[in-house]
ROMAR-721689 format. One record per residue (C-alpha): residue number from 0; x, y, z. Coordinates in steps of 0.5 Angstrom, whole numbers, plus 500, padded with zeros to 3 digits. Layout:
N
NUM,X,Y,Z;
...
//
This chain:
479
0,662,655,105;
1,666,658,099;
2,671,661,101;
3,672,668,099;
4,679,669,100;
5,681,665,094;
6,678,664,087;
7,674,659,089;
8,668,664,089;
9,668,665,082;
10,669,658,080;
11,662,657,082;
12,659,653,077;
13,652,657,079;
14,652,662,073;
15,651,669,074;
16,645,671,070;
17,642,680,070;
18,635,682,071;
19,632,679,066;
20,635,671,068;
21,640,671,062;
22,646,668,064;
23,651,673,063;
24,659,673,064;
25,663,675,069;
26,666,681,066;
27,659,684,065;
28,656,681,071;
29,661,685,074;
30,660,691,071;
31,653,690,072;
32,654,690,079;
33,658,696,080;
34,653,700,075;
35,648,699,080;
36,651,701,087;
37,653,707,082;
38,647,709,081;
39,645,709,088;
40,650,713,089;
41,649,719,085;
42,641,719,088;
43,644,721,093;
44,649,725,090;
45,648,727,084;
46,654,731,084;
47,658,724,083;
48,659,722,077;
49,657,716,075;
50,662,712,071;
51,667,714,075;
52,663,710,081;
53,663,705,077;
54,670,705,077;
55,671,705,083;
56,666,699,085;
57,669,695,079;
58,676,696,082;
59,675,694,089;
60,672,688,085;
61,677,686,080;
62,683,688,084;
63,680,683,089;
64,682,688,094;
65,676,687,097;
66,671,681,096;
67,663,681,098;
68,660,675,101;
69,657,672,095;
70,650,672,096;
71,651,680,097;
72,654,680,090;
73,650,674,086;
74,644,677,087;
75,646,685,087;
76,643,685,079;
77,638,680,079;
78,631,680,081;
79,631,674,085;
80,631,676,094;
81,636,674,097;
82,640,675,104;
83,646,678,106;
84,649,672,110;
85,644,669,116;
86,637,668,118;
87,634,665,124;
88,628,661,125;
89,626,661,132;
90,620,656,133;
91,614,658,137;
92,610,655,141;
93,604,653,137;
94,604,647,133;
95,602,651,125;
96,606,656,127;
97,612,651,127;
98,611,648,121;
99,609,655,118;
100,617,657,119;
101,619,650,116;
102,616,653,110;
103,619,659,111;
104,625,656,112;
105,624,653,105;
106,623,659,101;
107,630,662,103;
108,634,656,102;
109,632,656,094;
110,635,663,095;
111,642,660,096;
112,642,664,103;
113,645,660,110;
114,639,658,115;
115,639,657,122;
116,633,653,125;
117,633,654,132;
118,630,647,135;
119,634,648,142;
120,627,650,146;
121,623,645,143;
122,620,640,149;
123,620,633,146;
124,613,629,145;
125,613,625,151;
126,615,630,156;
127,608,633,157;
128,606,640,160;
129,610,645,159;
130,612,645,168;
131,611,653,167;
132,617,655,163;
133,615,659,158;
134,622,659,155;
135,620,652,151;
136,616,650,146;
137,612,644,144;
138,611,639,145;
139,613,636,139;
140,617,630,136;
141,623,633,134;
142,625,628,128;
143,618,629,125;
144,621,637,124;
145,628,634,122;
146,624,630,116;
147,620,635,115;
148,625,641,114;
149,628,642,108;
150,635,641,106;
151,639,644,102;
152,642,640,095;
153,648,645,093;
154,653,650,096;
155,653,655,098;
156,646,654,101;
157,647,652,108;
158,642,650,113;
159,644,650,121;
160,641,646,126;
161,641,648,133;
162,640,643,138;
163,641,642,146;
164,645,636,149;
165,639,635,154;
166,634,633,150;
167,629,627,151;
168,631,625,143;
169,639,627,142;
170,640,619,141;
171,636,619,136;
172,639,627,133;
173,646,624,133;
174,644,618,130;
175,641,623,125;
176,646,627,124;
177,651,621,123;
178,647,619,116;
179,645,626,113;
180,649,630,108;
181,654,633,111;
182,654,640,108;
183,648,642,114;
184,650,644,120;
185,650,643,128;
186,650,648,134;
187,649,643,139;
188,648,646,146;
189,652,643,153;
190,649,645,158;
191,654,646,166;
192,650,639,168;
193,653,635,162;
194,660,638,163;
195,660,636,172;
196,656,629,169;
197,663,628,165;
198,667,630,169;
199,664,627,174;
200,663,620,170;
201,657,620,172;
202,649,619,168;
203,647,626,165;
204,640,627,166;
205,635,630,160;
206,631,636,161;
207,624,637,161;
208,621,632,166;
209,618,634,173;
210,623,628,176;
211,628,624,173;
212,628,617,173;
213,633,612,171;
214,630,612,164;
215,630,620,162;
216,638,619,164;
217,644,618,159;
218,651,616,160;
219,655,622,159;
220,662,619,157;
221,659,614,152;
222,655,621,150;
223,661,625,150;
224,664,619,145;
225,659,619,141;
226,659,627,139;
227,668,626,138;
228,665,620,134;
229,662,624,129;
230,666,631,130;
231,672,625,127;
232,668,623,122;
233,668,630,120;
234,661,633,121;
235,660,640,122;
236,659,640,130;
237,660,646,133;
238,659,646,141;
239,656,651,146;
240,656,652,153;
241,649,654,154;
242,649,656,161;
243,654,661,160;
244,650,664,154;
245,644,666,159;
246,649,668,163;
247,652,672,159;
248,645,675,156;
249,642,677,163;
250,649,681,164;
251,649,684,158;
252,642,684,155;
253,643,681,149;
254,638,678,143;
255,634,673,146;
256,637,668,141;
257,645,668,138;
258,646,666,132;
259,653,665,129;
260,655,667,122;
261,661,667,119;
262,664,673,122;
263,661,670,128;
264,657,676,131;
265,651,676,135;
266,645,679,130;
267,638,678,132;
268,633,673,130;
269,631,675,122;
270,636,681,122;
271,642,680,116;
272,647,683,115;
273,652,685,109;
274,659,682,110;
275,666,683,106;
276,673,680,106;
277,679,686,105;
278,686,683,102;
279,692,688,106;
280,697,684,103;
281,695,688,095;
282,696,693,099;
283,702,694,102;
284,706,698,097;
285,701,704,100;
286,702,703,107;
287,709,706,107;
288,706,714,108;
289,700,715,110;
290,695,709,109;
291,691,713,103;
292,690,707,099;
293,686,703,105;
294,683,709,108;
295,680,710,101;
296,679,702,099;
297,675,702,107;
298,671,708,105;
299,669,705,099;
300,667,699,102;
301,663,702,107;
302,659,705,102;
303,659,698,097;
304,656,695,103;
305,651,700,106;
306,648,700,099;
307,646,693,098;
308,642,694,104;
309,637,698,099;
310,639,694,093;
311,638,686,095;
312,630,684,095;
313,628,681,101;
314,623,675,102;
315,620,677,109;
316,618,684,111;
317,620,684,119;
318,626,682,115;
319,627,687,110;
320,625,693,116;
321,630,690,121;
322,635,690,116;
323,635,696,114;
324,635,699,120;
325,639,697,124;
326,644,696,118;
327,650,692,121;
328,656,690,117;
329,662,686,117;
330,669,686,115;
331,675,681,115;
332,681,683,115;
333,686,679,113;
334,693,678,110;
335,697,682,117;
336,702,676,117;
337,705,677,109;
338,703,684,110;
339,709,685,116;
340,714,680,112;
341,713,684,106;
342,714,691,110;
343,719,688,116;
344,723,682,112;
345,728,684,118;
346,722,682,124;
347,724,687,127;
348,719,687,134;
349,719,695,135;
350,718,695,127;
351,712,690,127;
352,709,694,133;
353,710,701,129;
354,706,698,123;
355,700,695,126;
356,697,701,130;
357,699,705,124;
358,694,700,121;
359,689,700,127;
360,689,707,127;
361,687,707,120;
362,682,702,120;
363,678,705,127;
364,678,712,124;
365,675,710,118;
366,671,706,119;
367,668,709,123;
368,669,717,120;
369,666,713,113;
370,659,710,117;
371,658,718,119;
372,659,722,112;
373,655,716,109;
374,650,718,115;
375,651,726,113;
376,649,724,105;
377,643,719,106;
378,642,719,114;
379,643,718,120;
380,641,711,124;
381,644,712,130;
382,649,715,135;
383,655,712,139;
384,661,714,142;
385,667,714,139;
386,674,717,143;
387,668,719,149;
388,666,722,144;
389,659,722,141;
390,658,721,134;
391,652,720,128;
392,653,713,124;
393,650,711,119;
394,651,704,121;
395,648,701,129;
396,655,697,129;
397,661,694,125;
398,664,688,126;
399,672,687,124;
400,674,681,124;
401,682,681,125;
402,685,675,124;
403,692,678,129;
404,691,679,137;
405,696,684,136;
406,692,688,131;
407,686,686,134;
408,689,688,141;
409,690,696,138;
410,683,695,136;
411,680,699,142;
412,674,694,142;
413,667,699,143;
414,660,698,143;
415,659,701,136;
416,666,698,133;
417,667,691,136;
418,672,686,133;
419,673,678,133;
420,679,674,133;
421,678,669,127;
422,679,661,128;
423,685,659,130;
424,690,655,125;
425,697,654,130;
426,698,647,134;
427,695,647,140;
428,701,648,144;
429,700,655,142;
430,693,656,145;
431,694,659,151;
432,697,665,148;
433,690,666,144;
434,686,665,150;
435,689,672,153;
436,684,675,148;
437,678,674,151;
438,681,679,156;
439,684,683,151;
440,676,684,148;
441,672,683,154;
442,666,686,152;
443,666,680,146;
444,665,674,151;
445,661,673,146;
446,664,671,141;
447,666,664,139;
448,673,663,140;
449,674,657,134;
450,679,651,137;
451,682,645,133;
452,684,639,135;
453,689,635,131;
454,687,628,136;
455,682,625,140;
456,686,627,147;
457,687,634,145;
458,680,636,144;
459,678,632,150;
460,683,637,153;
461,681,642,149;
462,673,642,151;
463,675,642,159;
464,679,648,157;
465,674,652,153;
466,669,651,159;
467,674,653,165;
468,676,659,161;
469,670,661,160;
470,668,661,153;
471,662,660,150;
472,663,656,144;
473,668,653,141;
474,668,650,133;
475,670,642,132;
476,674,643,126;
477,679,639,124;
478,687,643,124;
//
C-alpha cells in the first residue's frame, strides 16, 4: 500500500497523464487536478472565484498538509473510471452469476483500485445441499474461483481475499496463500469453535456437513502453526473473529458484509468512499490562537473530498448511486506527537492536555460545521445529532482516523462523526493501555484494532488476548 504520509506517492513510476492520456508532469498534473475541483465549485457558487480556488486546492496539495488517497487524485483529470479506496464483490448463489463478479472483479483491478472478494460464504464442492441456510453460496470448488480470479500485477492495485477458517478446502487455501504474489491480500474468518479447539488442543471440525466425521476435521494446533507460519513469512493475513462479528451485526444492524479499508470503516457492499491524510505537524505555528489555519485547511478538505464523489467516472452504476449518495469520507489525522513536542517541549501533562481538546473541539465543530455549509450550497443527504441537537449534513458519516487515544478520547464518538485508533507501533508490553480504547469508543467495536507481534509467543498470546477482549479483528503485521 503506498503510503501517503511520505513521498513515496509521488514517486510512483506510474505516469500521471490528462484527459486526453498525455503523459503530463506533476506540476501540471497538479494544477489540472486543482482547476477542476474548482470549476465544480463555482458551479455551485458562481460567486467564488475560480483562480482563487484553484489556489487553494493546489496549496492543500503542494504544502502536503493535507494528501488524498492516490486513486482519488490520479484519475481526478483523467477520463479512465476509478474507485475512491474499496469495493466489495460478494458472490451470490448462482453459478454465472459467480463467475460474472470475477469478471467484474477484473475490470476494477485495471483501474488501480483495492478489491475484496468475498469467498467466506461459499460451500465447498463436495459438501452437498445447502442444509437449509441461506446465508452460503455454491457449491463450488473454491480453487477453481482462486485460479480463475485476476490478480493484480503492480501497486497500487490491491486485491483482497477473504475467506473462513472452516472451510472443507483451507489446506488447500493456505497452501495457496504460501505460493501466490504477496501483494494480494487475506481476512481469513475464525470462527469461536477454532479459538475452543485451540485452546482445548482438540480437532476442529470444517462446516458445511449435516455430520462431522474424522475426515471433515483438522487439527487446530497444526492449523494454528500453519496460519503463524505464513504470518512470519510475511504474508499479509489479517484475522477475524466471525461469531463476534455477527453478533455484533445482529446488535447493531450492520451491513451484511464488512469490508475493511484503510481507515478500516464498515461500508456497504459496492459502496466507495473518499479518503485523505491531514499532516498536523505543518500546522503548528497556527495552533497557538484559535486554530484558524486547521478550521480553514479541514474546510477545505472537506470540500475537495465531496467534490470527487462527482468528479471521478464509475465503472458499476449501483456503485456510482450508492456512492454518491451516501457520500462517506475519511480523514487520518496524523502527527499529534511531533505536534506536542513542538508546542510543549517542557511535557507538560496539564499543557498536553489543554492542546488536545482545543484540537478536538476544532476538528469535531468543523468537520461537522464544513458537511452542513456544503449541504446549504449543493444539498442536503441526511440528518444527524450532533451536540443533541439535530443537524442537515452533507455527508451521511465521516470517519476520523486519530493516531492518539488522547485525542481519540476527546473525540466524542457519534453515529455521524466516528473515529478509529490507527494500528499500534508501541512494544507489546504497552498493549493494555490501548485496549481501553474499545471503551473510550464503544459504538466502534467494530472497528479492527491492528496488534503486532514481535515473535511467535507474543502473537500466540496476542490472539488469545484480542479474542477474550473482545475484538473483532486484528492485523498480523510485523512490528
Amino acid at each position: 500500500m503506498i503510503d501517503l504520509a511520505t513521498n513515496e506517492f509521488h514517486e510512483t513510476k506510474q505516469p500521471f497523464s490528462d484527459l486526453l492520456g498525455a503523459e503530463v508532469d506533476q506540476a501540471t498534473y497538479l494544477k489540472q487536478a486543482a482547476q477542476k475541483l474548482a470549476l465544480l465549485n463555482s458551479l455551485y457558487d458562481p460567486a467564488q472565484n475560480v483562480e482563487t480556488q484553484t489556489e487553494h486546492f493546489l496549496g492543500l496539495l503542494s504544502d502536503r498538509i493535507f494528501l488524498p488517497s492516490p486513486a482519488i487524485l490520479r484519475h481526478i483529470t483523467s477520463n479512465i473510471p476509478v474507485l475512491f479506496d474499496d469495493v466489495a464483490f460478494l458472490l451470490s448463489d448462482d453459478t454465472d452469476h459467480i463467475f460474472d463478479t470475477l469478471k467484474r472483479a477484473s475490470l476494477f483491478l485495471q483501474n488501480h483500485t483495492r478489491v475484496t472478494i468475498d469467498f467466506s460464504a461459499l460451500r465447498a464442492k463436495r459438501s452437498g445441499a445447502a442444509l437449509g441456510n441461506k446465508q452460503f453460496v455454491g457449491p463450488i470448488r473454491l480453487m477453481e474461483l482462486f485460479e480463475r480470479t485476476p490478480q493484480p500485477s503492480e501497486t497500487p492495485t490491491k486485491l483482497n481475499f477473504t475467506l473462513s477458517l472452516d472451510h472443507l478446502e483451507i489446506d488447500d487455501c493456505l497452501h495457496y496463500i504460501r505460493t501466490a504474489p504477496k501483494h494480494i491480500e487475506y481476512t481469513i474468518g475464525v470462527p469461536n469453535q477454532f479459538v475452543s479447539a485451540l485452546a482445548r488442543k482438540e480437532r476442529f471440525f470444517l462446516r458445511h456437513q449435516p455430520h462431522a466425521e474424522p475426515s471433515t476435521s483438522i487439527d487446530a494446533i497444526k492449523l494454528f502453526h500453519k496460519l503463524i507460519n505464513l504470518i512470519r513469512d510475511d504474508h499479509p493475513i489479517d484475522l477475524v473473529f466471525t461469531d463476534k462479528i455477527n453478533a455484533f451485526k445482529q446488535q447493531r444492524a450492520l451491513p451484511t458484509n464488512l469490508i475493511l479499508n484503510g481507515l478500516h470503516q464498515l461500508v456497504w457492499p459496492g459502496e466507495l468512499m473518499a479518503t485523505g491524510v491531514i499532516d498536523l505537524t505543518l500546522l503548528t505555528e497556527e495552533l497557538t490562537d484559535h486554530g484558524d489555519k486547521l478550521r480553514e485547511t479541514m474546510a477545505r478538505v472537506i470540500n475537495f473530498l465531496d467534490n470527487t464523489f462527482d468528479l471521478n467516472h464509475y465503472f458499476d452504476k449501483d456503485s456510482e448511486a450508492l456512492t454518491t449518495r451516501t457520500r462517506r469520507l475519511g480523514i487520518s489525522i496524523n502527527g499529534l506527537d511531533t505536534l506536542l513536542t513542538k508546542m510543549n517541549p517542557e511535557h507538560s501533562p496539564n499543557k498536553n492536555q489543554h492542546i488536545t481538546s482545543k484540537l478536538a473541539h476544532t476538528i469535531k465543530e468543523t468537520l461537522i460545521e464544513a458537511s452542513h455549509k456544503l449541504g446549504q450550497q449543493r444539498g442536503y443527504v441526511t440528518q444527524v445529532s450532533f451536540a443533541n441537537h439535530p443537524i442537515k449534513t452533507r455527508n451521511t458519516q465521516l470517519l476520523a482516523q486519530i493516531h492518539d487515544p488522547l485525542l481519540a478520547n476527546e473525540l466524542d464518538a457519534t453515529n455521524f462523526l466516528m473515529t478509529s485508533p490507527a494500528p499500534l507501533t508501541q512494544y507489546p508490553e504497552h498493549y493494555d493501555t490501548h485496549l481501553r480504547w474499545q471503551e473510550v469508543c464503544d459504538n466502534l467495536v467494530s472497528l479492527p484494532h491492528p496488534l503486532h507481534h514481535t515473535d511467535l509467543d507474543t502473537f500466540v498470546k496476542l490472539f488469545f488476548l484480542a479474542f477474550e477482549k473482545g475484538f473483532l479483528s486484528f492485523e498480523t503485521v510485523r512490528a
